[in-house]
Every structure is written in C-alpha cells, then in structure tokens.
N, CA, C and O atoms as CSV, one atom per row, in Angstrom:
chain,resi,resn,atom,element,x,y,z
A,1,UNK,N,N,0.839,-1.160,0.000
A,1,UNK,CA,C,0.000,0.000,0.000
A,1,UNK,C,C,0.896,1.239,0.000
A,1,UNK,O,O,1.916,1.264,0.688
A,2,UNK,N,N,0.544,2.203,-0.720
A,2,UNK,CA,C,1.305,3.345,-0.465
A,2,UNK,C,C,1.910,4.153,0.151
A,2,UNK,O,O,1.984,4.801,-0.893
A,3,UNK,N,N,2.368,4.691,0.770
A,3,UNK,CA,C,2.623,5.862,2.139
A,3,UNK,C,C,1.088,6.425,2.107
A,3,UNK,O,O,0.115,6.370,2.859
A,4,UNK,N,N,1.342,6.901,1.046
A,4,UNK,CA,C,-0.016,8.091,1.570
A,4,UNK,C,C,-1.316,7.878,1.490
A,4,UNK,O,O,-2.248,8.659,1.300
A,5,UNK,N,N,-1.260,6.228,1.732
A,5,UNK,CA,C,-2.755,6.166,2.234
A,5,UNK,C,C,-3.031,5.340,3.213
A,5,UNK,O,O,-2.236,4.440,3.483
A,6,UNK,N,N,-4.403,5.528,4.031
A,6,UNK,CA,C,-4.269,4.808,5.443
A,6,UNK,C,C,-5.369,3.806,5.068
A,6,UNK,O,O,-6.139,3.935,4.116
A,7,UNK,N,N,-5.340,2.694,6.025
A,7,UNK,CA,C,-6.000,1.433,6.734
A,7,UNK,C,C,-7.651,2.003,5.902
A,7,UNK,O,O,-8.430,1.479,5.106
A,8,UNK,N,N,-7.609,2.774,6.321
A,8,UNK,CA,C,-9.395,3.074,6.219
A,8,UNK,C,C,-9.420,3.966,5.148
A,8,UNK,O,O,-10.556,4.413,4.986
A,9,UNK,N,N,-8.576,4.407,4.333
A,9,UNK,CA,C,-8.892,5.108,2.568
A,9,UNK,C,C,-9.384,3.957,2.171
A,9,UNK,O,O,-9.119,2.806,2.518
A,10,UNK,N,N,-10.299,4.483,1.231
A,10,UNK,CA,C,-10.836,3.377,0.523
A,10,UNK,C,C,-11.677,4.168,-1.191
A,10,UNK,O,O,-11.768,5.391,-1.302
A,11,UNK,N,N,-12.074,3.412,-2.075
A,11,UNK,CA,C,-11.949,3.746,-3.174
A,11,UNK,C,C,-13.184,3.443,-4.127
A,11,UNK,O,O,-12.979,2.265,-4.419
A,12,UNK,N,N,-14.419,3.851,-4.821
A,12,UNK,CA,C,-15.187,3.457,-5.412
A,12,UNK,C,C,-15.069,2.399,-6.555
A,12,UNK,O,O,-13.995,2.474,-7.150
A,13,UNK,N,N,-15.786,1.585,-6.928
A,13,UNK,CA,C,-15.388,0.896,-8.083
A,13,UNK,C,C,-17.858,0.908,-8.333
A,13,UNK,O,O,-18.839,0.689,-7.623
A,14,UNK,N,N,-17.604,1.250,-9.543
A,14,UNK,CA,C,-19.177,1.140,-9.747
A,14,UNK,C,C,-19.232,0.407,-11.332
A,14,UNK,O,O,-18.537,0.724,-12.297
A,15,UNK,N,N,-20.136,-0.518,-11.277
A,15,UNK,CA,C,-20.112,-1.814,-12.726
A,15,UNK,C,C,-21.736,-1.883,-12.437
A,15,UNK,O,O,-22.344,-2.028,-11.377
A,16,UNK,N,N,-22.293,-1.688,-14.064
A,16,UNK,CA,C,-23.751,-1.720,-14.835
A,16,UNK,C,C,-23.239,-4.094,-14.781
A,16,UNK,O,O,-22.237,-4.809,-14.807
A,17,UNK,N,N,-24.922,-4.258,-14.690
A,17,UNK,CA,C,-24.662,-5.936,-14.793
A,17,UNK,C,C,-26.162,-6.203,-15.748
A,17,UNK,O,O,-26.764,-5.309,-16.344
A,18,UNK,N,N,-26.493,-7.428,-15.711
A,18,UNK,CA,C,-27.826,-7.934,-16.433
A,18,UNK,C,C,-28.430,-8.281,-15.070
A,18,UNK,O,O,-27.759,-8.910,-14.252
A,19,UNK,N,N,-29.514,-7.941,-14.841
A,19,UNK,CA,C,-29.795,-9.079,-13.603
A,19,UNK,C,C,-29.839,-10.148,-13.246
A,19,UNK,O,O,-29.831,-10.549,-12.082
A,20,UNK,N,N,-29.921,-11.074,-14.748
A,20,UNK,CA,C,-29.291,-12.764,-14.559
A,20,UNK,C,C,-27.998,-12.643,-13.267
A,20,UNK,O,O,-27.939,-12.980,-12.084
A,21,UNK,N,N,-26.911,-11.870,-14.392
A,21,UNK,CA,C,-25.538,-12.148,-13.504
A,21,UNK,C,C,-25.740,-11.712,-12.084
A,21,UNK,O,O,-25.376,-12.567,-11.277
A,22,UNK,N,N,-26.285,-10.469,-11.494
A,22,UNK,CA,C,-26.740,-9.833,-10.331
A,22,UNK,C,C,-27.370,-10.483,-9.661
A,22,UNK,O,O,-27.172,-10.388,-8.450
A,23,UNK,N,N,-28.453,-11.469,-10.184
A,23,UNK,CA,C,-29.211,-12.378,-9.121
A,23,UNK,C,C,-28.319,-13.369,-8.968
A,23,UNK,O,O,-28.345,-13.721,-7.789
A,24,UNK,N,N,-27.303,-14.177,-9.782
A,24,UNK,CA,C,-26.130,-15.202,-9.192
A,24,UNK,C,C,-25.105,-14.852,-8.707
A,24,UNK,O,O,-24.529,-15.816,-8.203
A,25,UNK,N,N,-24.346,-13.544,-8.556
A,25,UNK,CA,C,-23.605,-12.842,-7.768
A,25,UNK,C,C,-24.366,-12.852,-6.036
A,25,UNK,O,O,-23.984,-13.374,-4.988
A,26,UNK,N,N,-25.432,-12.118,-6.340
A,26,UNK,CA,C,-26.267,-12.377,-4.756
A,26,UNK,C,C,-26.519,-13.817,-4.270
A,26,UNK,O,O,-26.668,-14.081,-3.077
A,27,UNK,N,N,-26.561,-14.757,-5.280
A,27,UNK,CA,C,-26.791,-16.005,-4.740
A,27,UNK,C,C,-25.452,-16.497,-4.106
A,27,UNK,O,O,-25.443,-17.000,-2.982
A,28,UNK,N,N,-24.351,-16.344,-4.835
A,28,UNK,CA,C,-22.839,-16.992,-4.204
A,28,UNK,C,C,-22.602,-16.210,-3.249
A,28,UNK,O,O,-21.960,-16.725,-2.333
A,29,UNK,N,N,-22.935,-14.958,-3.102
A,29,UNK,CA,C,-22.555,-13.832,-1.872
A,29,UNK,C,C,-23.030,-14.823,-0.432
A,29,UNK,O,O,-22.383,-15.076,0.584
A,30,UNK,N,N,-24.287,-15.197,-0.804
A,30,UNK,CA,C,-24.961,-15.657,0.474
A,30,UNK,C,C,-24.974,-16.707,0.847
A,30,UNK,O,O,-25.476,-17.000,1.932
A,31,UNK,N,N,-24.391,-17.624,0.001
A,31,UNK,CA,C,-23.242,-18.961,0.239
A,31,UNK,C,C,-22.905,-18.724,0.898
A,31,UNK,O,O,-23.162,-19.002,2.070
A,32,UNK,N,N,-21.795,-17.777,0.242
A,32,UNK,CA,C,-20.233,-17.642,1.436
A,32,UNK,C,C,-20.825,-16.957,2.258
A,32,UNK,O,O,-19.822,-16.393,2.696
A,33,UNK,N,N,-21.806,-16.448,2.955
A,33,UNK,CA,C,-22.177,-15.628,3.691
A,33,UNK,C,C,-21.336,-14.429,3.810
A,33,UNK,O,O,-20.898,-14.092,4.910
A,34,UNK,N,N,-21.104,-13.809,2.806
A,34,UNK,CA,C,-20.753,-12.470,2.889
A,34,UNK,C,C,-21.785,-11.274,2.005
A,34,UNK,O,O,-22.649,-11.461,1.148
A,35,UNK,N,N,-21.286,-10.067,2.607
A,35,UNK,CA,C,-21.823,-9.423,1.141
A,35,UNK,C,C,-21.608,-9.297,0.154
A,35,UNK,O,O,-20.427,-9.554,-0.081
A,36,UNK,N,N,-22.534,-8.809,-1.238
A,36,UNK,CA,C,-21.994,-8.662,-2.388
A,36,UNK,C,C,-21.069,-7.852,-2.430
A,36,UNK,O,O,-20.068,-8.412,-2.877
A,37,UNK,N,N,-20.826,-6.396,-2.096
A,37,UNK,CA,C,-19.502,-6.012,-2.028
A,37,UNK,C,C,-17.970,-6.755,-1.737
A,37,UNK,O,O,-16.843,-6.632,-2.214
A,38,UNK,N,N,-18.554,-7.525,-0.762
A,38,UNK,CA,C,-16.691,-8.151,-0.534
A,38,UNK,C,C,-17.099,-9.285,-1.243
A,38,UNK,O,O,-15.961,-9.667,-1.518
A,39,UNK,N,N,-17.752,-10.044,-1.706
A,39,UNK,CA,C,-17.923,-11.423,-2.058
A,39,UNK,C,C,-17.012,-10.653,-3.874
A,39,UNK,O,O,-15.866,-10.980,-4.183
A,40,UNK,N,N,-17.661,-9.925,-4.524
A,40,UNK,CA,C,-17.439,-9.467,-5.477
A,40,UNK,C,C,-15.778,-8.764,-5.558
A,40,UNK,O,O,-14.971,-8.982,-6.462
A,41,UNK,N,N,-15.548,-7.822,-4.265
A,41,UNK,CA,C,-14.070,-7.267,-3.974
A,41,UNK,C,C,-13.391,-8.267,-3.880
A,41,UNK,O,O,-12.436,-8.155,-4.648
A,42,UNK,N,N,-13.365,-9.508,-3.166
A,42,UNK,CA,C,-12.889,-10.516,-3.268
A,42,UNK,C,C,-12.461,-11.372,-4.350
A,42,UNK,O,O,-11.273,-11.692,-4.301
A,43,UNK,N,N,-13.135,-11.815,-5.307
A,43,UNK,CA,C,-13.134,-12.652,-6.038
A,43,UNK,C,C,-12.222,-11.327,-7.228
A,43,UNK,O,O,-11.106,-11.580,-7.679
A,44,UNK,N,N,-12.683,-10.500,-7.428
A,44,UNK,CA,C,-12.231,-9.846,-8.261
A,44,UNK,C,C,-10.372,-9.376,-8.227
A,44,UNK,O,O,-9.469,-9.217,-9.049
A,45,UNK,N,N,-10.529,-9.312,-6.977
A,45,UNK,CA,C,-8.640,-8.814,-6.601
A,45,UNK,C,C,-7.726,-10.273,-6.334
A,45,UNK,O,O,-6.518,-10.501,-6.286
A,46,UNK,N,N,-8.901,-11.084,-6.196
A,46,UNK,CA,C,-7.856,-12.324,-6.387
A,46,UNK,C,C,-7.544,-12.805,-7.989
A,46,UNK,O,O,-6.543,-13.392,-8.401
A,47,UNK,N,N,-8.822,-12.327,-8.806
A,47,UNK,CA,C,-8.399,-12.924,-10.169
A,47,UNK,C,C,-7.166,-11.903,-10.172
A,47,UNK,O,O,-6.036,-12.328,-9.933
A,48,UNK,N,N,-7.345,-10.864,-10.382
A,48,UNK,CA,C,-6.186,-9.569,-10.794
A,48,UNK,C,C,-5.097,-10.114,-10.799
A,48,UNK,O,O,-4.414,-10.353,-11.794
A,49,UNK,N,N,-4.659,-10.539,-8.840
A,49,UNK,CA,C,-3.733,-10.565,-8.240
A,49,UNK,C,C,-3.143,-11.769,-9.221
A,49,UNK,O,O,-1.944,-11.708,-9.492
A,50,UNK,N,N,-3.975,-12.919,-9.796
A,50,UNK,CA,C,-3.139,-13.847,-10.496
A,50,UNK,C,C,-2.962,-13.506,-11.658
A,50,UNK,O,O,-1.878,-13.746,-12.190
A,51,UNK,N,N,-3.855,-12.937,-12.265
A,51,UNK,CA,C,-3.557,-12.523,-13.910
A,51,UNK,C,C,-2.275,-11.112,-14.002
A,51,UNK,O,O,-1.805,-10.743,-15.078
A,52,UNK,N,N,-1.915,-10.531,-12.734
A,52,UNK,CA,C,-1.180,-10.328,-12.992
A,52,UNK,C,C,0.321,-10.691,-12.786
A,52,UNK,O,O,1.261,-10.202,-13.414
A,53,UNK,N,N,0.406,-11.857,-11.563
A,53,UNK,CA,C,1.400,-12.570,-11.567
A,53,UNK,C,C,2.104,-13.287,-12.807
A,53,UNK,O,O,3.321,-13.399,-12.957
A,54,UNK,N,N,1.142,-13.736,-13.637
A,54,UNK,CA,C,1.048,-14.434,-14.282
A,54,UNK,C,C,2.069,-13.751,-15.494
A,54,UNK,O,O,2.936,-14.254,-16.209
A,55,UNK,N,N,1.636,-12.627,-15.391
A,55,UNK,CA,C,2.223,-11.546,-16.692
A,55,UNK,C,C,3.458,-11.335,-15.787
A,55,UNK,O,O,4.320,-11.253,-16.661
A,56,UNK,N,N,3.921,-11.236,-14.963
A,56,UNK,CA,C,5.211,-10.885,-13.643
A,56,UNK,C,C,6.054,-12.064,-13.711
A,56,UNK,O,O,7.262,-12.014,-13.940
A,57,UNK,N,N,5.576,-12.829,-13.565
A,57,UNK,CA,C,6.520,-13.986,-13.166
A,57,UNK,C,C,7.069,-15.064,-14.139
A,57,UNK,O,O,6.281,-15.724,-14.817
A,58,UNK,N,N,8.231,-15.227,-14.207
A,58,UNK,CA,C,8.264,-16.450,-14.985
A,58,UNK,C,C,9.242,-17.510,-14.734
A,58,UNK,O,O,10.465,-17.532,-14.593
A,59,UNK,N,N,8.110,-18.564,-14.723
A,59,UNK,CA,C,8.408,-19.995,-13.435
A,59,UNK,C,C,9.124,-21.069,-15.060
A,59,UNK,O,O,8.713,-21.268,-16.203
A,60,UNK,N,N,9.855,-21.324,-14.576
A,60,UNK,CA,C,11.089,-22.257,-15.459
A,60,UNK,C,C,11.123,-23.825,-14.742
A,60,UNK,O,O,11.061,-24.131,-13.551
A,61,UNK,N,N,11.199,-24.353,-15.491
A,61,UNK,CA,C,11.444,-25.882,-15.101
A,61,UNK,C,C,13.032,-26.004,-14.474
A,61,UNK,O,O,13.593,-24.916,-14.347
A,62,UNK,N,N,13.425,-26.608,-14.272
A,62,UNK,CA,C,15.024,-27.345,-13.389
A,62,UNK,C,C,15.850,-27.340,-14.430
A,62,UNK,O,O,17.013,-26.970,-14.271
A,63,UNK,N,N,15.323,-27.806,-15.827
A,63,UNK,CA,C,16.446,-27.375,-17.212
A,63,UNK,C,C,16.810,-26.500,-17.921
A,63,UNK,O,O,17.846,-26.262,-18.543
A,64,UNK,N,N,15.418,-25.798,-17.721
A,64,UNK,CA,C,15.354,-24.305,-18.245
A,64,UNK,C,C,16.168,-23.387,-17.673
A,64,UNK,O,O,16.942,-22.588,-18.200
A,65,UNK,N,N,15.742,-23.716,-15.814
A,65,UNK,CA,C,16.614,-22.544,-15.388
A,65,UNK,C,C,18.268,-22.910,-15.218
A,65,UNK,O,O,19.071,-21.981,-15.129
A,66,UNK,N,N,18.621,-24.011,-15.188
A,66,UNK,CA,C,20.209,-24.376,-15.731
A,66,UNK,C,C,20.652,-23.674,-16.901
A,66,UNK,O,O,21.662,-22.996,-17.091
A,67,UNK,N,N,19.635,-23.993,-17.687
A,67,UNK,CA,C,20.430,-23.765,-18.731
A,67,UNK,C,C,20.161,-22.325,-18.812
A,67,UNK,O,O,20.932,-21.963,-19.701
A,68,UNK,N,N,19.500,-21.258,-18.394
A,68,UNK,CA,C,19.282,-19.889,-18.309
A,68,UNK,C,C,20.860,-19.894,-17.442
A,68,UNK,O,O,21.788,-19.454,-18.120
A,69,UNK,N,N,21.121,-20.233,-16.388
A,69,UNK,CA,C,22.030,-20.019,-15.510
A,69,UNK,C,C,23.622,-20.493,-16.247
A,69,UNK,O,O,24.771,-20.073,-16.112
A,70,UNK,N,N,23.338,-20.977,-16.614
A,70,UNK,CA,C,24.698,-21.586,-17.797
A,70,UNK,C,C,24.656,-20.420,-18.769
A,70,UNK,O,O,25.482,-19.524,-18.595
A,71,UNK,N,N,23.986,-20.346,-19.545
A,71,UNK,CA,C,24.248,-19.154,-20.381
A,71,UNK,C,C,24.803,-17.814,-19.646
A,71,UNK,O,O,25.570,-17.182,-20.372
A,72,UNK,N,N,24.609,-17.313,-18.524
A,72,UNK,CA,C,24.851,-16.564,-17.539
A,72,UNK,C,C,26.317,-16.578,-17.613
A,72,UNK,O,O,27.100,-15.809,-18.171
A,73,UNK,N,N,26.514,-17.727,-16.856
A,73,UNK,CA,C,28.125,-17.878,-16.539
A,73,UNK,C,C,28.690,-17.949,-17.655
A,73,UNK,O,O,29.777,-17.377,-17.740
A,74,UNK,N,N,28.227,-18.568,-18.708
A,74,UNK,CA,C,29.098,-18.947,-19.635
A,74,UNK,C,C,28.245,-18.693,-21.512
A,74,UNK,O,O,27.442,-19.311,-22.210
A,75,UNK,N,N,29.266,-17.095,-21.636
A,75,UNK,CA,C,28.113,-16.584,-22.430
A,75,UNK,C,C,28.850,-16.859,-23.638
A,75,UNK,O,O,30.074,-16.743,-23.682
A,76,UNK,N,N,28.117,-17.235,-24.664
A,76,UNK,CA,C,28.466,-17.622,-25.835
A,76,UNK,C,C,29.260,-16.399,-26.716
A,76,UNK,O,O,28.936,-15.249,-26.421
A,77,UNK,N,N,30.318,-16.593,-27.819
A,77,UNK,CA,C,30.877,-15.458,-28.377
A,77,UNK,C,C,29.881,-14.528,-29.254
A,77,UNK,O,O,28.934,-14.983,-29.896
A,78,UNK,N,N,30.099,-13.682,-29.212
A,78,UNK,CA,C,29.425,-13.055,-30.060
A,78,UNK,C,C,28.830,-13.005,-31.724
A,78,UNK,O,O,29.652,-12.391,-32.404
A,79,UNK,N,N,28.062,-13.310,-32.259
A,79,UNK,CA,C,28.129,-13.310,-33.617
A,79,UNK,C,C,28.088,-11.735,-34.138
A,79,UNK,O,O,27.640,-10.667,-33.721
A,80,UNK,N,N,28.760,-12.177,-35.202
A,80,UNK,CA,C,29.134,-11.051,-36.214
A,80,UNK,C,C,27.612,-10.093,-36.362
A,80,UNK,O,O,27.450,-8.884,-36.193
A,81,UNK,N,N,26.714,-11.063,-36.704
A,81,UNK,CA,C,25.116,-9.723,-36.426
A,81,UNK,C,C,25.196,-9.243,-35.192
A,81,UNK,O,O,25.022,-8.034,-35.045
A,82,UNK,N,N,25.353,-9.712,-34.546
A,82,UNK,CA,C,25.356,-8.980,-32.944
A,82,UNK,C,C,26.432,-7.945,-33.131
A,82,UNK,O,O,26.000,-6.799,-33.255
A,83,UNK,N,N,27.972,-8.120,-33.186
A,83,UNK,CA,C,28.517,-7.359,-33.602
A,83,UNK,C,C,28.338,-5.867,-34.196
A,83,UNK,O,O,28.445,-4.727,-33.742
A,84,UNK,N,N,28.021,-6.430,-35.400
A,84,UNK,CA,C,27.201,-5.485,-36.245
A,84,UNK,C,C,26.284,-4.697,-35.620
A,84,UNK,O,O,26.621,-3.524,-35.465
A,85,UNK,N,N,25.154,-5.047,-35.197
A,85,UNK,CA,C,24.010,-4.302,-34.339
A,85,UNK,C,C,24.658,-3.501,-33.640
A,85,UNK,O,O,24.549,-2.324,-33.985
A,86,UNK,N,N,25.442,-3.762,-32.581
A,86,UNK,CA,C,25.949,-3.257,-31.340
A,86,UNK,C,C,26.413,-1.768,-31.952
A,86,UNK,O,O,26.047,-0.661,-31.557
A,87,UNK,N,N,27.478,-2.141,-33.206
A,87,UNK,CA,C,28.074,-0.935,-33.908
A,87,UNK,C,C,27.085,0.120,-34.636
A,87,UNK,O,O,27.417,1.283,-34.861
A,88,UNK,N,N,26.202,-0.269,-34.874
A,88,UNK,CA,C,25.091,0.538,-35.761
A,88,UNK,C,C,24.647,2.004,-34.969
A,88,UNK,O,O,24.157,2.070,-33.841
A,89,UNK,N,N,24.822,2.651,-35.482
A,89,UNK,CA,C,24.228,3.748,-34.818
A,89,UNK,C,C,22.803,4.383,-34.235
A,89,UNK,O,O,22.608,5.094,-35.221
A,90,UNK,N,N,21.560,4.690,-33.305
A,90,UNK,CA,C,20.624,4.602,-33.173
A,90,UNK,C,C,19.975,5.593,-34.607
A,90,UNK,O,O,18.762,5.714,-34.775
C-alpha cells in the first residue's frame, strides 16, 4: 500500500450488470455468507492478483533454469550480427 494512504482510505469501483448475472452474484454472496460487495471485492482482486502474476513472473522448469544459468556464466561469443548491431548507430 502506499505511504499516503491509510487502513481506512478506501476507493469506489461502480459496474452496470444484467440481472441474470446480479441475481447469481447475490446467490454466491450468500453462500459464502458475505456481502456482495466483498464477495465481489474478493473474487475480483484475487483474479487480478493472479492474472497479474502471471504476466510478472516467470516460473522455469530445473532445465530451463540451468540452462538460463549456464548461459549466464558462460556466455556464448558473439556473432558477427550482434557485432554489427551493437556498432550501428541509433
């Protein structure tokens, strides 16, 4: 959270629905026994939170990241296009 905002700032979010979706939003709200506000704040900042991990992170297998880590240590010579590029002027 930011510096400059406290525990209790808080922030509008307002969304038009069909009432199909609105009457099954109220129905899962009262499942979980919460309200539609947090049932909805909820579900919504958890998709975020993964869709944007998802775009953040990137999870490598045991060979992948060797061989990411090998290339690291041990970086291949340069080719002549690379070369080239490097020299090119912007």
């Amino acid at each position: 959270m930011p510096a400059s905002t406290t525990p209790t700032d808080s922030a509008r979010i307002n969304l038009r629905t069909s009432p199909e979706a609105k009457a099954l939003i109220e129905r899962a709200a009262a499942i979980m026994g919460s309200t539609v506000s947090s049932f909805m704040l909820q579900n919504a900042y958890e998709a975020a939170r993964r869709l944007v991990a998802q775009q953040e992170v990137l999870t490598l297998s045991d060979r992948d990241r060797d061989a990411f880590l090998n290339a690291l240590e041990n970086p291949p010579e340069p080719t002549q296009a690379l070369v080239d590029l490097m020299r090119a002027k912007p």
